[in-house]
KOLFI-262115 format. One line per 3 residues: number of its first residue (from 1); their letters; for each residue x, y, z of N, C-alpha, C, O, CB. Coordinates in nm, 2 decimals, decimal comma. Glycine has a CB too. Example, Ala and Ser with C-alpha at 12.3 -4.5 7.8 and 13.67 -1.06 7.14 Angstrom:
1	AS	1,32/-0,57/0,78/1,23/-0,45/0,78/1,32/-0,33/0,78/1,42/-0,33/0,85/1,13/-0,45/0,90  1,28/-0,22/0,71/1,37/-0,11/0,71/1,29/0,00/0,79/1,34/0,11/0,80/1,41/-0,06/0,57
//
This chain:
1	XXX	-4,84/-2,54/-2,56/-4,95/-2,46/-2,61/-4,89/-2,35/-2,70/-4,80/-2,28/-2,67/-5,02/-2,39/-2,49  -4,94/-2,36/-2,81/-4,92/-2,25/-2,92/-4,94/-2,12/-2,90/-5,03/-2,10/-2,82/-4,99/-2,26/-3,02  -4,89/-2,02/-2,94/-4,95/-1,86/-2,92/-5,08/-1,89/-2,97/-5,18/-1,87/-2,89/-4,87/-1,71/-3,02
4	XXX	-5,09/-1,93/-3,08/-5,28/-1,94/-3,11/-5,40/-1,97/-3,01/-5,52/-1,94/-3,02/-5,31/-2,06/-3,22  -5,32/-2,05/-2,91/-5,42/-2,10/-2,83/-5,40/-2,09/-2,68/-5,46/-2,14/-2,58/-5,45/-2,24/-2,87  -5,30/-2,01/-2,69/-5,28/-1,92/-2,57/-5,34/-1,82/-2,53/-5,37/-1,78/-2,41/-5,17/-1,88/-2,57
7	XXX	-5,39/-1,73/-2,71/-5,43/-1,62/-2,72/-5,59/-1,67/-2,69/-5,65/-1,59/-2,62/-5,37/-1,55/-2,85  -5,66/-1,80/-2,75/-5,79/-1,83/-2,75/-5,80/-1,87/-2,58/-5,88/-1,81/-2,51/-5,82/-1,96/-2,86  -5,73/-1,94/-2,54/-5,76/-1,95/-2,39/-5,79/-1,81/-2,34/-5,89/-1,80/-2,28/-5,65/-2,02/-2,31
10	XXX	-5,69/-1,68/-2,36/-5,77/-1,59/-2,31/-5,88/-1,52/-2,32/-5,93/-1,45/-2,23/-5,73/-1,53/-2,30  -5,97/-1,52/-2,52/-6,05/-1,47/-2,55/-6,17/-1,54/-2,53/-6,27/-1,50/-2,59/-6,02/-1,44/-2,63  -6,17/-1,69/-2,42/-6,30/-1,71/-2,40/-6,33/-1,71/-2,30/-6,44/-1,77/-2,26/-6,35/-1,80/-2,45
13	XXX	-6,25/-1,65/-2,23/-6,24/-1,55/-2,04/-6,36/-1,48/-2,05/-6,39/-1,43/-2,16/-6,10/-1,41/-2,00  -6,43/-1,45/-1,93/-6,55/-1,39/-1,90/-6,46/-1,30/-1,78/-6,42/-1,37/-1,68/-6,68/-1,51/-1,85  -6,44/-1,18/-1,77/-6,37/-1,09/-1,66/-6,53/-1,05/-1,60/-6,65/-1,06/-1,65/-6,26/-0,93/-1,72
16	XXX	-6,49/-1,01/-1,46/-6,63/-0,95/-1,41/-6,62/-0,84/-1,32/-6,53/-0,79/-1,25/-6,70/-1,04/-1,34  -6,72/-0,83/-1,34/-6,74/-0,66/-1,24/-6,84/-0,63/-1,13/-6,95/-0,68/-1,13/-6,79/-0,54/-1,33  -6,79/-0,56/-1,05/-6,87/-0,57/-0,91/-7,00/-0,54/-0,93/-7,00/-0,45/-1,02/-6,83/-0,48/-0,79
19	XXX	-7,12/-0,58/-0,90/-7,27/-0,55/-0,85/-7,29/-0,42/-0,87/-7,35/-0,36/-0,96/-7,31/-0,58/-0,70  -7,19/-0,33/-0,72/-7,24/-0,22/-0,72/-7,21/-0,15/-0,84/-7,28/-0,05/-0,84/-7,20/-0,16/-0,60  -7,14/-0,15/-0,94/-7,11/-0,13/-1,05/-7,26/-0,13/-1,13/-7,26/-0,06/-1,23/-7,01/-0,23/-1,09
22	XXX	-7,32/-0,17/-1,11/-7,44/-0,17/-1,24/-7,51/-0,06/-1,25/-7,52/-0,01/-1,37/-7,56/-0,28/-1,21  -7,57/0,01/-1,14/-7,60/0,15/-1,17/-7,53/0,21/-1,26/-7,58/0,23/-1,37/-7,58/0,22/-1,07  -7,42/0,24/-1,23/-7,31/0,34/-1,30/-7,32/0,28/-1,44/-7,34/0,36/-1,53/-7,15/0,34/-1,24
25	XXX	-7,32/0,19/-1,47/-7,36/0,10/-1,60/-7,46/0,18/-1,70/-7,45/0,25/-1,80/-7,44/-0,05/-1,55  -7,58/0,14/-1,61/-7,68/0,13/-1,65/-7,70/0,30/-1,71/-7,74/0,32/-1,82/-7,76/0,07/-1,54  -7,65/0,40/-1,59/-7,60/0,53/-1,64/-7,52/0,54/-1,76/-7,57/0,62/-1,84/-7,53/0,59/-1,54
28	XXX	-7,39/0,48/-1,80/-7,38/0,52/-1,88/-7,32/0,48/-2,03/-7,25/0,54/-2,12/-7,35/0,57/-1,83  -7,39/0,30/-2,01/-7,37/0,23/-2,15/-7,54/0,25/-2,23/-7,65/0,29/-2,18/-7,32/0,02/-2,11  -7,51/0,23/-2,32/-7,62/0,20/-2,43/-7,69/0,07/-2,37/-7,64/-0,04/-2,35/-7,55/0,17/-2,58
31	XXX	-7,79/0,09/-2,36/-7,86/-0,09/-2,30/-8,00/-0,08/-2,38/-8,09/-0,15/-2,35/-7,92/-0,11/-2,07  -8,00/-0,01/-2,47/-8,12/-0,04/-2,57/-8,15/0,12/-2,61/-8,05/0,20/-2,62/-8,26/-0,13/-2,51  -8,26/0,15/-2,62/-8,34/0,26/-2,72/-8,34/0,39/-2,57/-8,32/0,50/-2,61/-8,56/0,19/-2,79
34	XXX	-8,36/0,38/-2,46/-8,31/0,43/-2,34/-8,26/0,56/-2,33/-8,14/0,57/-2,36/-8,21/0,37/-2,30  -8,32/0,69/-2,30/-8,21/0,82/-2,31/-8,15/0,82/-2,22/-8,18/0,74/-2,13/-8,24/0,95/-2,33  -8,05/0,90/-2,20/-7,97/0,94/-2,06/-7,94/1,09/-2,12/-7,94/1,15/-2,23/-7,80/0,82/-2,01
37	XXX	-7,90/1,13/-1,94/-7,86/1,29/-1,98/-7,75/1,26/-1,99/-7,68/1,37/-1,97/-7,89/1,42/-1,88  -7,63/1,13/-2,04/-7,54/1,17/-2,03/-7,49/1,06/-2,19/-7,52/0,95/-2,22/-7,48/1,17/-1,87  -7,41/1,15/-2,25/-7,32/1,11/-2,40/-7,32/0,93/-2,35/-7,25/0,88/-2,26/-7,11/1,21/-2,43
40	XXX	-7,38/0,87/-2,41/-7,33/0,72/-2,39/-7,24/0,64/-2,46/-7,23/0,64/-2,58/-7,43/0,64/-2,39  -7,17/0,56/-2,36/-7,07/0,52/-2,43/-7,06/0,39/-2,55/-6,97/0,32/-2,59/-6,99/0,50/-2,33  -7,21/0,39/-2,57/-7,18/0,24/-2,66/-7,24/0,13/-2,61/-7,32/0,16/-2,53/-7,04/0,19/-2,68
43	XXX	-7,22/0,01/-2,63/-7,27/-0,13/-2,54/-7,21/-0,11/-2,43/-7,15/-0,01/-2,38/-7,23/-0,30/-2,59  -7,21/-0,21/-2,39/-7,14/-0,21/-2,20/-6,98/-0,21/-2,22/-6,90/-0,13/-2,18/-7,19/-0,40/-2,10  -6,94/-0,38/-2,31/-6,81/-0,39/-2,33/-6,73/-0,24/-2,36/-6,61/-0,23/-2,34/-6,80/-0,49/-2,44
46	XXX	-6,79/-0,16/-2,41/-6,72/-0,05/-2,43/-6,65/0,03/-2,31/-6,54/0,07/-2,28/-6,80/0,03/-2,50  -6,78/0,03/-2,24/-6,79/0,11/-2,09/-6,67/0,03/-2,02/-6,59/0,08/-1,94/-6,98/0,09/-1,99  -6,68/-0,12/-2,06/-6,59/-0,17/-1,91/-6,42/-0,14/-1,96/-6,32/-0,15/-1,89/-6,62/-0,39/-1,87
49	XXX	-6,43/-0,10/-2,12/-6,30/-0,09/-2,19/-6,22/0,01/-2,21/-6,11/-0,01/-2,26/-6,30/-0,12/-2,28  -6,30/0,16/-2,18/-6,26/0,23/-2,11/-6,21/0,27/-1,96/-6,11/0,34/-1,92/-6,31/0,25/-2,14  -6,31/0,20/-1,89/-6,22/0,22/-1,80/-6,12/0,15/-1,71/-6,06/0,19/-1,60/-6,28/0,25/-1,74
52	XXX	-6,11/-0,01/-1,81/-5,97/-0,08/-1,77/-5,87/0,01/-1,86/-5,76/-0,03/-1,84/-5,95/-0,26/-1,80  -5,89/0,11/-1,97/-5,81/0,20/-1,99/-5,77/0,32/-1,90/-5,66/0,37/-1,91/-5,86/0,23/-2,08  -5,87/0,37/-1,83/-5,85/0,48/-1,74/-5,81/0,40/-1,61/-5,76/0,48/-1,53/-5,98/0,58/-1,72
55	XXX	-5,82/0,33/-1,59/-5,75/0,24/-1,47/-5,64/0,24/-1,51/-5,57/0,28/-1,43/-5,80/0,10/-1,43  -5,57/0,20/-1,62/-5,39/0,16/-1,62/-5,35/0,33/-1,67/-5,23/0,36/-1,65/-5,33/0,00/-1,80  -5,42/0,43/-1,71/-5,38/0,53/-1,74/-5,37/0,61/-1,59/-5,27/0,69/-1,57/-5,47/0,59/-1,85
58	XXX	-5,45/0,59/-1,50/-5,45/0,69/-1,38/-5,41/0,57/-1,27/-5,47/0,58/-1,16/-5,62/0,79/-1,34  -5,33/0,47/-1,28/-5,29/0,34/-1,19/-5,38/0,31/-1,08/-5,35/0,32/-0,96/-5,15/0,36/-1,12  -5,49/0,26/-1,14/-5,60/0,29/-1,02/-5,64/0,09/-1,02/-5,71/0,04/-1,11/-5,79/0,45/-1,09
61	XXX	-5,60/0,05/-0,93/-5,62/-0,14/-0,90/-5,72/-0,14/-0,81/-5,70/-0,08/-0,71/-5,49/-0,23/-0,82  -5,83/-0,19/-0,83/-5,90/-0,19/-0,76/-5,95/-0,36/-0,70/-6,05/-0,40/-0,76/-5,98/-0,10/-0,82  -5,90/-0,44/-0,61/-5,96/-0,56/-0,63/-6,10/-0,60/-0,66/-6,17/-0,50/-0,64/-5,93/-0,62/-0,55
64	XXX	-6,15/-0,68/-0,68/-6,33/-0,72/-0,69/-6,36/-0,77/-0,59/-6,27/-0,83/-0,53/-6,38/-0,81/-0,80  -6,50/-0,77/-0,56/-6,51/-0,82/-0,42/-6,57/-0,94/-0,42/-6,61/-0,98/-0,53/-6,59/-0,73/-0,33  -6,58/-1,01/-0,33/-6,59/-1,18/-0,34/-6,71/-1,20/-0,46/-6,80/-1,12/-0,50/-6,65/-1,26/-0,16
67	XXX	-6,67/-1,35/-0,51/-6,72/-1,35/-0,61/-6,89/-1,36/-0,60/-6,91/-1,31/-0,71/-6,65/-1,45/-0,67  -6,97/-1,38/-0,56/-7,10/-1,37/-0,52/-7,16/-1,20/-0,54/-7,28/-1,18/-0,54/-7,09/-1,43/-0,37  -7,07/-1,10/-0,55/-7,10/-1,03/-0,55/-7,03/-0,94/-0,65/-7,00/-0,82/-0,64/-7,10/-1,02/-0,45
70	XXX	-7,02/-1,03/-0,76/-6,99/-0,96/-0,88/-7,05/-1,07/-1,02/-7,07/-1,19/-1,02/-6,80/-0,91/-0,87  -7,06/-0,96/-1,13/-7,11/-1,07/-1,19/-7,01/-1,08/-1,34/-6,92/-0,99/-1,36/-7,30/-1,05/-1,22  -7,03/-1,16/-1,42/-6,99/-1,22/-1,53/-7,00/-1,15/-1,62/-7,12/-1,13/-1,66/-7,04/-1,33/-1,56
73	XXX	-6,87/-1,06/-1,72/-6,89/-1,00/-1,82/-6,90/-1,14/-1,97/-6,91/-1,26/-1,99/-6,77/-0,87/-1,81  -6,90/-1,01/-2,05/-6,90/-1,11/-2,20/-6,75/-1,13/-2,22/-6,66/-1,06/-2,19/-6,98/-1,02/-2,37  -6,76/-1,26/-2,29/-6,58/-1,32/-2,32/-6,50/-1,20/-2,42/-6,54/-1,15/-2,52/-6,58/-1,50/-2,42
76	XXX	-6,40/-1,18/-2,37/-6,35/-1,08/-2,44/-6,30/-1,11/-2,54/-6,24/-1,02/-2,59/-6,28/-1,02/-2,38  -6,30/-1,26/-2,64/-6,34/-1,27/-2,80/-6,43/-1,21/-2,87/-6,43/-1,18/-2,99/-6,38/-1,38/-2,83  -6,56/-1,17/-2,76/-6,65/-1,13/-2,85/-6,68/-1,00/-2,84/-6,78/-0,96/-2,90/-6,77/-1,20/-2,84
79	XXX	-6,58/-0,88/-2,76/-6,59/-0,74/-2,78/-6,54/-0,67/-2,89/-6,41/-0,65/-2,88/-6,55/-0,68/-2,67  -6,60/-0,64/-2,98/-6,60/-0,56/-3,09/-6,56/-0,63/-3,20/-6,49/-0,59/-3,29/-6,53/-0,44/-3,07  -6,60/-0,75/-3,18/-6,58/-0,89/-3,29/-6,51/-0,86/-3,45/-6,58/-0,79/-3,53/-6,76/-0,98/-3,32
82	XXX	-6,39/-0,91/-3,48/-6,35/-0,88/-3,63/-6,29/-0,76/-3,64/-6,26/-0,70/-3,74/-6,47/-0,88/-3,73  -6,25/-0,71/-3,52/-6,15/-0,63/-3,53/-6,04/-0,64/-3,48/-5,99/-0,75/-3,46/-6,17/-0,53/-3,51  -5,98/-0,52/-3,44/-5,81/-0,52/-3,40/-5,80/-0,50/-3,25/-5,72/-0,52/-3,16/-5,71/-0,39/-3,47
85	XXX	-5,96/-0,42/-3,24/-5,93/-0,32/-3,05/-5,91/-0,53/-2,96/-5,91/-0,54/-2,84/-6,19/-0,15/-2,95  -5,91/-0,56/-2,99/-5,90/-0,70/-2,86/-5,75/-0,70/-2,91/-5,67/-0,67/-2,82/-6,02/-0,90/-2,89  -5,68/-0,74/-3,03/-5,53/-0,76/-3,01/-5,46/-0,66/-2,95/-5,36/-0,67/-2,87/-5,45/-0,79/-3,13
88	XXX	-5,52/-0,49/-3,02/-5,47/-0,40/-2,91/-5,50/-0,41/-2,74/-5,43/-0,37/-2,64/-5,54/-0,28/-2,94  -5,58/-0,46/-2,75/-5,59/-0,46/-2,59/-5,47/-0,58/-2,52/-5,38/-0,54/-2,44/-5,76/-0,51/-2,55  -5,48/-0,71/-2,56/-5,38/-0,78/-2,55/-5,28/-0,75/-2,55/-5,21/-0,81/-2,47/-5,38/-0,84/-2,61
91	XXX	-5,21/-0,65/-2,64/-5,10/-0,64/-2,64/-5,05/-0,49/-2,54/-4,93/-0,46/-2,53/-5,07/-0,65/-2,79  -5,14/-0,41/-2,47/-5,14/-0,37/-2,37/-5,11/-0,44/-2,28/-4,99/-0,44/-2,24/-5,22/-0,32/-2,35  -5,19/-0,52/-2,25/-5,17/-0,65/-2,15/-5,05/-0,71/-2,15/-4,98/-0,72/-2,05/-5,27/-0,76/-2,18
94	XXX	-5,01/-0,74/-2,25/-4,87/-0,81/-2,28/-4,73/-0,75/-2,24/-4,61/-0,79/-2,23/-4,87/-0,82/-2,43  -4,78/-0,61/-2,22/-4,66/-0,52/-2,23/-4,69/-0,48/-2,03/-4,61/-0,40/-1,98/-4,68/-0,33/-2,39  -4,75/-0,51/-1,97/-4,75/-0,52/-1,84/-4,70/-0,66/-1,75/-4,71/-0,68/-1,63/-4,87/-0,49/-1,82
97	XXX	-4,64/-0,75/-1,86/-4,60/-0,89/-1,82/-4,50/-0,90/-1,70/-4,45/-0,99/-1,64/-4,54/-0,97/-1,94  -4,47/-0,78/-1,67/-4,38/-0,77/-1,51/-4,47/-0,74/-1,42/-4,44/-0,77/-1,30/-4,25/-0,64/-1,48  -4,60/-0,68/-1,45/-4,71/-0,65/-1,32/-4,78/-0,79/-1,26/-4,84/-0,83/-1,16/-4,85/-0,55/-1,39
100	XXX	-4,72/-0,85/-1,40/-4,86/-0,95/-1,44/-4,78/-1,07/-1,37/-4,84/-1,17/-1,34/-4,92/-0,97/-1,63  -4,61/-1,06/-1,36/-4,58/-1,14/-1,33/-4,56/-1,29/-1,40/-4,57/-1,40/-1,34/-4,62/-1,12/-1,25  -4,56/-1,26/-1,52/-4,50/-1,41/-1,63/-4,39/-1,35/-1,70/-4,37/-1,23/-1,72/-4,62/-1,48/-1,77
103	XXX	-4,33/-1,45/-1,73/-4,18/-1,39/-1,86/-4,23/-1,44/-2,00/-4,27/-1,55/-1,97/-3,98/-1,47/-1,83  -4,24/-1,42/-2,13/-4,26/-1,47/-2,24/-4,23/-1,58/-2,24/-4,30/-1,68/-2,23/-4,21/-1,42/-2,32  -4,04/-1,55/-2,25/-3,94/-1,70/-2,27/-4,00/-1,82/-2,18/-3,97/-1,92/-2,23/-3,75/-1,67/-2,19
106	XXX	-4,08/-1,84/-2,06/-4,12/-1,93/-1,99/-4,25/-1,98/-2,04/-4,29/-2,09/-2,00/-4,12/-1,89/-1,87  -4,34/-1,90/-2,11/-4,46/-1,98/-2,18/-4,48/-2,13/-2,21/-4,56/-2,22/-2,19/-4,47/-1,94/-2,29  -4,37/-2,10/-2,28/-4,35/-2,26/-2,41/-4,32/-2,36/-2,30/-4,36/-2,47/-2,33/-4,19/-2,25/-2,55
109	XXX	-4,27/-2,36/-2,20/-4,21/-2,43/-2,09/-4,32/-2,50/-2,03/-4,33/-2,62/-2,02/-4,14/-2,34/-1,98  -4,39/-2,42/-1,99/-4,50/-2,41/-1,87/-4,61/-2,55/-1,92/-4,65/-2,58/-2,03/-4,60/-2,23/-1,87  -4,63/-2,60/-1,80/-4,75/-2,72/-1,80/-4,89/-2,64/-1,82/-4,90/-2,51/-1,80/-4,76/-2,82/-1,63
112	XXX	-5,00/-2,71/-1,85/-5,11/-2,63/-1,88/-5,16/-2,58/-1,73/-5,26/-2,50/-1,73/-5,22/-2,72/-1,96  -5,11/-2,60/-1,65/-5,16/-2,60/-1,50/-5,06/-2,43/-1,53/-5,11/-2,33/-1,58/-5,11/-2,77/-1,35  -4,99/-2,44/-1,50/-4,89/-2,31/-1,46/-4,94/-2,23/-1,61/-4,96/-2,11/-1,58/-4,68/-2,34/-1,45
115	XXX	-4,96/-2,24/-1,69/-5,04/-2,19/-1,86/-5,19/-2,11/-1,77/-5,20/-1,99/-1,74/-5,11/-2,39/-2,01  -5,29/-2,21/-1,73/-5,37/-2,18/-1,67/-5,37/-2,05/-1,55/-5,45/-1,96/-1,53/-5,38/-2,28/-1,65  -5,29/-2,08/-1,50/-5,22/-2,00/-1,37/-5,20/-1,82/-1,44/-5,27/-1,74/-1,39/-5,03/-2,10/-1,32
118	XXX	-5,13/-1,79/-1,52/-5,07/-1,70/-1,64/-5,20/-1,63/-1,65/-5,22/-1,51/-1,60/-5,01/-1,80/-1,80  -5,32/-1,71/-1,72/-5,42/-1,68/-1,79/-5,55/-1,64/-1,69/-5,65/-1,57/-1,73/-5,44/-1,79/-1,89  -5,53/-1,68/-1,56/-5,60/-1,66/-1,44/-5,53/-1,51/-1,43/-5,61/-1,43/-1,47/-5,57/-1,80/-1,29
121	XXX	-5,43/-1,46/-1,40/-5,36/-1,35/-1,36/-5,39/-1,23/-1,45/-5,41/-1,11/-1,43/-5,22/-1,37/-1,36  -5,40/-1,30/-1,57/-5,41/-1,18/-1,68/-5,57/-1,08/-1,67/-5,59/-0,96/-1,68/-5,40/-1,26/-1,85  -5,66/-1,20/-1,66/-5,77/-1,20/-1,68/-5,80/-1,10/-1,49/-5,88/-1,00/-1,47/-5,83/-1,38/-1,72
124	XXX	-5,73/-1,16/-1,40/-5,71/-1,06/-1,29/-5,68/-0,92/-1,28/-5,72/-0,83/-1,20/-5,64/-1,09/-1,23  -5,59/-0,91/-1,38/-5,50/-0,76/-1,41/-5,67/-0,66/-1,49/-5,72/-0,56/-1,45/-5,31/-0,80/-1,59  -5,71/-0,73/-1,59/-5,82/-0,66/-1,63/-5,93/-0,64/-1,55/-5,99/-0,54/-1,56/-5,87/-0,70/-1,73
127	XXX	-5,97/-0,71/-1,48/-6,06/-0,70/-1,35/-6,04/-0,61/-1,25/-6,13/-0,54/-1,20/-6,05/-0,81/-1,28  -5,93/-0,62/-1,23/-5,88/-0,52/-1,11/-5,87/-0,32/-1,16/-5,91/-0,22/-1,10/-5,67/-0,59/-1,06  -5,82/-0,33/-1,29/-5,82/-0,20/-1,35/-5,92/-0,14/-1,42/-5,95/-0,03/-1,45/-5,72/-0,19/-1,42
130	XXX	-5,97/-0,22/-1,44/-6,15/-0,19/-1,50/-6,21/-0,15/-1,40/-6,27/-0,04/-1,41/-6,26/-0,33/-1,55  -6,23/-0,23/-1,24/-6,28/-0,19/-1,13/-6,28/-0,06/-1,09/-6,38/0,01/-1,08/-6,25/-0,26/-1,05  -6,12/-0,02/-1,05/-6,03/0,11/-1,05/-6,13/0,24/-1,17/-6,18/0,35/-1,15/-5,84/0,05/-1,12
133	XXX	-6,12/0,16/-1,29/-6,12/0,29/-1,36/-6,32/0,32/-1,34/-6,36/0,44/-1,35/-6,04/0,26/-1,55  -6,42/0,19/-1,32/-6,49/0,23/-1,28/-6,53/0,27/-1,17/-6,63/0,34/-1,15/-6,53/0,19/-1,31  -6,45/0,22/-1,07/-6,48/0,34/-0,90/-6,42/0,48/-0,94/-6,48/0,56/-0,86/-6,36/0,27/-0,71
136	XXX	-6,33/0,55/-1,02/-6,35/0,67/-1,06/-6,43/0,76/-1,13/-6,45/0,88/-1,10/-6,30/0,68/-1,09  -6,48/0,67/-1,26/-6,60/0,70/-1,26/-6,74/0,74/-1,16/-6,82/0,83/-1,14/-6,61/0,63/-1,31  -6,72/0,63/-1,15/-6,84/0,63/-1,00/-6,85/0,78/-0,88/-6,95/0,84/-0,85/-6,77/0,48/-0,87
139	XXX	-6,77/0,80/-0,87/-6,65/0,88/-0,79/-6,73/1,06/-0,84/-6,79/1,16/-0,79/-6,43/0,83/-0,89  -6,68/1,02/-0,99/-6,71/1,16/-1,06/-6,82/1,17/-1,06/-6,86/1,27/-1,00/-6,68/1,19/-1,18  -6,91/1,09/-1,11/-7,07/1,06/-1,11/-7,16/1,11/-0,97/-7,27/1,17/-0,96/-7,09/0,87/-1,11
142	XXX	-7,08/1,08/-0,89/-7,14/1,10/-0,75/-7,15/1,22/-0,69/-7,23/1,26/-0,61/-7,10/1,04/-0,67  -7,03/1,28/-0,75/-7,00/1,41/-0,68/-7,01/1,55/-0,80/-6,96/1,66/-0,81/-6,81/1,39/-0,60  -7,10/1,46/-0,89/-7,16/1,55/-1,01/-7,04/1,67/-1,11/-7,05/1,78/-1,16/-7,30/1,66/-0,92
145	XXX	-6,90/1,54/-1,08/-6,80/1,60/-1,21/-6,84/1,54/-1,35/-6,81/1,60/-1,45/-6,64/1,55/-1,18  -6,89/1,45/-1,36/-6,87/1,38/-1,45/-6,95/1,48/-1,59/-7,08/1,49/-1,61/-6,93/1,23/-1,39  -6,84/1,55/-1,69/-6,89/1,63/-1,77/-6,96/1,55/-1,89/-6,94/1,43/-1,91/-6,78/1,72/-1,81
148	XXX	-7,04/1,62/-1,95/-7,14/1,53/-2,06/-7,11/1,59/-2,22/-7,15/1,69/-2,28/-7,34/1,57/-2,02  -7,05/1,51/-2,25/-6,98/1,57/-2,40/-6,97/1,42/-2,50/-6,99/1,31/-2,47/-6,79/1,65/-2,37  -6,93/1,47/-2,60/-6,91/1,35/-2,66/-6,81/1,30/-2,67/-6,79/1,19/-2,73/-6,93/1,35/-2,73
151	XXX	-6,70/1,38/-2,61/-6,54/1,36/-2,55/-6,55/1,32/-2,46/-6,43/1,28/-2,45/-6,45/1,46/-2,51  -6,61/1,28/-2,37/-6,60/1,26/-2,20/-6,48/1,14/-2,22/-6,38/1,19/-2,19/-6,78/1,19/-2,11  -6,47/1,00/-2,26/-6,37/0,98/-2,20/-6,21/1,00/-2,23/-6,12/0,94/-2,17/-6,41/0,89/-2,18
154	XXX	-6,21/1,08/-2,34/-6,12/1,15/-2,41/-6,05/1,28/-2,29/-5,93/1,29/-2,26/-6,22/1,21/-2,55  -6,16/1,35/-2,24/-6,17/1,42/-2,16/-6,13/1,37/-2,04/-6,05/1,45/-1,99/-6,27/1,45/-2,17  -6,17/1,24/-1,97/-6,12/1,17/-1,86/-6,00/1,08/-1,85/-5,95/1,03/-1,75/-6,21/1,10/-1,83
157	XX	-5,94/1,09/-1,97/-5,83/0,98/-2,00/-5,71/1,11/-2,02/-5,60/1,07/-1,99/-5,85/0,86/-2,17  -5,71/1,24/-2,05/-5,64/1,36/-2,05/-5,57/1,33/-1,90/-5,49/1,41/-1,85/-5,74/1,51/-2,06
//
């Protein structure tokens, strides 16, 4: 497998996020014409991309709970399409390859089964710290920290 299509096997991954997660969502992504009292963060993908940012920034893993009870995000090829923030993100990802448990040098080696295996893990690593960074959210939300600015997660990533 080529880097090219190492990199595509991961960008047509669907990561997901827990149920109880949707409220908090629904609070504080853009989901159409909708006000909220609070600064929104954009489409969803944004919401979930922050806070697998504030998850690896405040080391917050959170596993997901069985799968029945979480649902299917958008493939992460298609968040913020034609730009750079997905290879940035990737290459976050890339630079956690001891969490993540693969070595580079062993890529090229690897059967598509153990390739597969790699790309199952990665796609875990974002799942788990997205979760994290949204049960903090959640967290703040609930216990009415959660400040309303147009910094907020500028503010939360401090």
């Amino acid at each position: 497998m080529t880097s090219q299509e190492f990199k595509a096997s991961i960008l047509i991954k669907r990561p997901r996020y827990a149920n109880s997660r949707i409220p908090l969502i629904e609070v504080l992504a853009n989901k159409g014409s909708r006000s909220s009292e609070y600064s929104q963060f954009g489409p969803i993908y944004e919401l979930y991309i922050y806070a697998f940012m504030l998850g690896i920034k405040k080391n917050l893993k959170l596993p997901l709970p069985p799968r029945d009870l979480t649902t299917d995000f958008m493939e992460i090829g298609k968040w913020k399409r034609d730009s750079s923030l997905v290879d940035f993100l990737l290459m976050i990802i890339f630079t956690k390859s001891d969490e993540i448990r693969f070595d580079w040098n062993d890529l090229e080696e690897m059967d598509e089964a153990e390739l597969n295996h790699v790309i199952s893990k990665i796609i875990t690593f974002i799942e788990e710290y997205a979760n994290g960074g949204l049960e903090y959210l959640h967290g703040l939300l609930d216990r009415g920290e959660l400040e309303n600015s147009h910094y907020m997660f500028i503010d939360l990533y401090k």
